[in-house]
N, C-alpha and C positions, 0 to 999 in steps of 0.2 A: 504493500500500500504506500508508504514513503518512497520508495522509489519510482510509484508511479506520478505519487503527486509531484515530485520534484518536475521529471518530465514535463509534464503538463506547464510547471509553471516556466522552464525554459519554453516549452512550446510558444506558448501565451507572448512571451515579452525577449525574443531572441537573444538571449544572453551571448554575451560573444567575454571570452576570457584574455583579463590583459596580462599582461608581461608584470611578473612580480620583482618590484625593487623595495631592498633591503636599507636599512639605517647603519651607520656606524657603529657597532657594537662591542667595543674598548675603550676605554677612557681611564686618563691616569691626573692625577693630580686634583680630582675633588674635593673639597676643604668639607662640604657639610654632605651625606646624604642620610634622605628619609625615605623609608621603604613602607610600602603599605600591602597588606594581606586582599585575599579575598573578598567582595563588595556583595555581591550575588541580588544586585536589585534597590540596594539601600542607601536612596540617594543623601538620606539624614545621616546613618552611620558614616559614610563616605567625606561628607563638607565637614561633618564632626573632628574625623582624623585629619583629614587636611587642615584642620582651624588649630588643633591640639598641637600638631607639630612647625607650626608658624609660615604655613604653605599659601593660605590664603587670608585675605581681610575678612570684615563684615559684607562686603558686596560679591564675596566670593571670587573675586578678582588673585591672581597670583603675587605676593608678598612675601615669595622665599628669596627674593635675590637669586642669588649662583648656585642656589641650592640645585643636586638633583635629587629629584622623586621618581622613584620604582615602584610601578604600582605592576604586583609578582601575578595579574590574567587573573580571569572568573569573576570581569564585571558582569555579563549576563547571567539570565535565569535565577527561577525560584522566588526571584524578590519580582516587585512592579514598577522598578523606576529605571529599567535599564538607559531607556534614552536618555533621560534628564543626565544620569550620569556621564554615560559618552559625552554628550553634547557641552558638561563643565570641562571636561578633561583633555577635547578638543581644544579648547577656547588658552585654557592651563597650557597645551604645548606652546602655542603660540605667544603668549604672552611673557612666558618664562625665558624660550629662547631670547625675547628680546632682551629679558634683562640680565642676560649673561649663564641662565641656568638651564636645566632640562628633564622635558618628564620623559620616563619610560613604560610606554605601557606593553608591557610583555603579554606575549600569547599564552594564554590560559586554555586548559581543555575546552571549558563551556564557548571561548570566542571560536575555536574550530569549531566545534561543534554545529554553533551556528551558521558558520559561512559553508558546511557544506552539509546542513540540513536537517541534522539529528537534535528535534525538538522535543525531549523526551520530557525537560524540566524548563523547558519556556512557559512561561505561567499566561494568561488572560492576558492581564491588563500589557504585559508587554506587545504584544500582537496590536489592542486598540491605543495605544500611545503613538500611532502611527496613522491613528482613521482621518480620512479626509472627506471630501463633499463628494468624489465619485467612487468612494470604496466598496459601496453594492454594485456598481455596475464594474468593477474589477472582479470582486468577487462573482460575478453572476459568469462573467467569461471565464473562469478560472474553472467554477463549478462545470459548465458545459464542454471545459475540453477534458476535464474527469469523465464527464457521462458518453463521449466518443472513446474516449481509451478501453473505459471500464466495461460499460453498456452491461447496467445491474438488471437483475433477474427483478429486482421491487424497488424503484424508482424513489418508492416514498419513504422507504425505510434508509434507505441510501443518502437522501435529502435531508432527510433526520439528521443523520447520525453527520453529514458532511455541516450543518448547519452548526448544530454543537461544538464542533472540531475545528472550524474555521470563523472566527469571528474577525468581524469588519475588520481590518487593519491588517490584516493576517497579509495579505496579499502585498500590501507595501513593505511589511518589515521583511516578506520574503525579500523583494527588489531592493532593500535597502542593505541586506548581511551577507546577499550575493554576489565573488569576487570582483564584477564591474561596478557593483553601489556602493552609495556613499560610504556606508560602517564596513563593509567585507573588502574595502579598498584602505581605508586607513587602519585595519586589522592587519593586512598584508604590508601592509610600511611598516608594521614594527617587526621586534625579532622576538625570539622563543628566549632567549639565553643574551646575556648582558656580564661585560667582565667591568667592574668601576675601583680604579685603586687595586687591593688586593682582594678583592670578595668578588663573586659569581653567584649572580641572581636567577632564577627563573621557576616554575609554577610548579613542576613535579620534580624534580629532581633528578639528579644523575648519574644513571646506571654504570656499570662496567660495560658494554657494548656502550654506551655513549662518549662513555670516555673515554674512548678512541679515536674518537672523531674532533675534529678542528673545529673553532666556534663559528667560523664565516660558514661551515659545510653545514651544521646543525640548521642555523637559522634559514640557509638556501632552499636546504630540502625541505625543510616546514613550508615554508613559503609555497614551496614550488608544489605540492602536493597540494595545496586549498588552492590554487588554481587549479590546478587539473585532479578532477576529482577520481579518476581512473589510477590516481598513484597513491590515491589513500592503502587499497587495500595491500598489507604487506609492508606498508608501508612507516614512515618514522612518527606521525602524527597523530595516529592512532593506537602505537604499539603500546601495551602496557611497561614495557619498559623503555621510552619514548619520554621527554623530557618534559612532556604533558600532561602524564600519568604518572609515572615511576612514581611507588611512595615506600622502594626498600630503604632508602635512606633514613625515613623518620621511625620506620615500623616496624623494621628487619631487627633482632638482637642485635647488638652491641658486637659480639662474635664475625657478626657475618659483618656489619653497616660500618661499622670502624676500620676495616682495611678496604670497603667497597671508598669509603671516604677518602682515605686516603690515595686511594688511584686517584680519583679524580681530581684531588687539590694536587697533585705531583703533576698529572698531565695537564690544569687550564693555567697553574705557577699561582694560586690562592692561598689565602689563610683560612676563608671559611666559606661555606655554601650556603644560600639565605632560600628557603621556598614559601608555596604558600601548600594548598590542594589538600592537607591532612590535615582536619581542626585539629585543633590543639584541646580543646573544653577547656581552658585556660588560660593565662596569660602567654605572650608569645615564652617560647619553648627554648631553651638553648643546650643543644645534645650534644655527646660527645668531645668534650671540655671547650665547649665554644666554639668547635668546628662546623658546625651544623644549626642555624637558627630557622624556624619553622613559625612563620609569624602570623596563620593563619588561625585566628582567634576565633572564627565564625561569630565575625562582629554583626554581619547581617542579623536582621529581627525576626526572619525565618528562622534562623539557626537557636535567637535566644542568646548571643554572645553579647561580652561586654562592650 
């Protein structure tokens, strides 16, 4: 069924896939940075921790200076505010580079996710955060190249259950998280993995098969696979031990995660690995005598964090 509705919605609105470029993804000589966990929808949590760590003012305008901010992926889903949030964090890159500083928003599973269509924990309201004045007539075309595809045995049961499942806006946020729209195109400018000073940031973690690999190769192939969705399968984006996923690092014993660790800080030349992707139920986490911070608090108010 997802795969046919994707179809469809390429059918509908001829998606044509561009050419994936990458950010700089080294940086040596940062005087301050602020690294921020998992969001999952919560645009209060979110301006909260930006405010707390002197990131933005009261008009939510950028006020770190030269600061940079790592925000470690899984601003979408579960929560209802994913735009609002894109759209400060947007506005944050911009504003920051001018005054000398820089945000990173690193790819998180849920931001693949959504640019190549696995809506499993996209909630409602993020679908209608997106409705406009011809959103039934998007939806109505959309509906109708399902019912050429599909051509159901009960029309109306079919109708049902598509009505339920698709609500107004649904259509646009597709167009909008798809690698040529607006969010599936500024998702694709960032990287998966981030090297700043001596610390290496990114949303799951770092396996030993990842640790093999060069950081400009990790972040390419990320890329390059939510363009072309035929290199997901098998592929690095996906894999559970993928830099999207991986959580042996926080969850693995001590035994095994302490020398897996230390591959990786010997191969990227780190002190420590910072992720997010595994709550914590608690304050952010610091493993393995501070080689490992895991700062993924589940500050979202789905989750109930602080």
């Amino acid at each position: 069924m997802l795969l046919r509705r994707v179809r469809a919605l390429v059918a509908v609105f001829a998606t044509i896939l561009p050419s994936a470029f990458g950010q700089q993804d080294t940086f040596q000589g940062v005087a301050r940075i602020v690294a921020i966990g998992d969001l999952h929808g919560d645009y209060e949590a979110a301006t909260e921790a930006l405010r707390l760590g002197g990131l933005i003012d009261a008009k939510n305008k950028w006020s770190g200076g030269k600061t940079h901010l790592v925000q470690t992926g899984d601003i979408p889903d579960r929560g209802p505010d994913t735009r609002k949030i894109i759209d400060l964090m947007m506005n944050l890159e911009k504003q920051a580079k001018k005054a000398g500083g820089a945000v990173h928003m690193l790819i998180g599973n849920h931001e693949a996710m959504n640019v190549y269509g696995d809506l499993r924990y996209t909630t409602k309201e993020e679908f209608t955060a997106f409705q406009k004045s011809d959103s039934a007539e998007l939806r109505e075309a959309y509906y109708q190249r399902l019912l050429e595809e599909g051509k159901p045995t009960d029309e109306g049961v079919f109708k049902k259950k598509f009505e339920t499942e698709t609500p107004l806006g649904f259509v646009e946020q597709r167009q909008a998280w798809t690698p040529k729209g607006e969010i599936g195109k500024w998702v694709m400018s960032h990287n998966a993995v981030v090297k700043i000073n001596d610390t290496l940031f990114m949303h799951g973690g770092i396996s030993p098969r990842v640790a093999e690999m060069k950081l400009d190769q990790i972040n390419k192939t990320i890329r390059e696979e939510l363009a072309d969705s035929s290199k997901l399968q098998g592929g690095l984006t996906t894999a559970e031990d993928g830099p999207l996923w991986y959580r042996g690092l926080v969850n693995d014993p001590e035994d095994k995660a302490g020398p897996n660790l230390e591959t990786a800080l010997k191969s990227f030349g780190v002190a420590r690995i910072v992720v997010g992707h595994t709550p914590t139920k608690a304050p952010i986490q610091a493993k393995l005598n501070g080689r490992l911070i895991d700062i993924d608090t589940g500050m979202s108010r789905v989750f109930g964090g602080p």
